[in-house]
N, C-alpha and C positions, 0 to 999 in steps of 0.2 A: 403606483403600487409597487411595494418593493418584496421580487421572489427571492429566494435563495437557494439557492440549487444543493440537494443533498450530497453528492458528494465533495462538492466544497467546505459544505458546515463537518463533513465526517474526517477531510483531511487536517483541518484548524481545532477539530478536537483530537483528533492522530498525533498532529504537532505537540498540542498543549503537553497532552499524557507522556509523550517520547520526552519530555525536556526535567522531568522529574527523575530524582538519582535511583540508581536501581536498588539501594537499600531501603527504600523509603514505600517499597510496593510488595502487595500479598502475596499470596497467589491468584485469590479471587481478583487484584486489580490487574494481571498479568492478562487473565484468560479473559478479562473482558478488552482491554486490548488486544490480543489476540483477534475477536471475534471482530470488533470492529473494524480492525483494518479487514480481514474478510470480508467484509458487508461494504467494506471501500473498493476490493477488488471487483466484487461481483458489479459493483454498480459502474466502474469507469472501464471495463472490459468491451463492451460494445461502442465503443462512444472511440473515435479520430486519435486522442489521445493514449487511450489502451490500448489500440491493435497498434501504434506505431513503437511501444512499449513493449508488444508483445512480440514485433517484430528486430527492435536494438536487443533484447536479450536471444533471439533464436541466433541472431547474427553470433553473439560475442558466442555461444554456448559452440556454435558450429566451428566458431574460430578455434577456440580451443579445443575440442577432439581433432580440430585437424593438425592441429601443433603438435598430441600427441603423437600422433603417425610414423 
């Protein structure tokens, strides 16, 4: 039996959409990208991959207020 895991099928439709010229999209195709990487976010946020994500951007984020100093 073959599963596929949602947000793998949500990153390959993420890809698809992003590969398309930016004159070529609505507004309505904008905001539903928009939402779908949202519903990407929320769902790889718990999972080994997004907290080490969540943790390379606190890093860089920290780096930089500290350069500003």
């Amino acid at each position: 039996m073959l599963t596929i895991d949602v947000a793998v099928l949500l990153a390959v439709i993420i890809f698809l959409r992003l590969r398309r010229r930016t004159q070529a999209r609505s507004r309505n195709d904008e905001q539903l990208t928009v939402a779908i990487v949202l519903v990407f976010g929320i769902l790889i946020a718990p999972t080994a991959f997004g907290q080490g994500v969540l943790h390379a951007v606190g890093q860089l984020a920290d780096g930089i207020s500290n350069a500003g100093r």
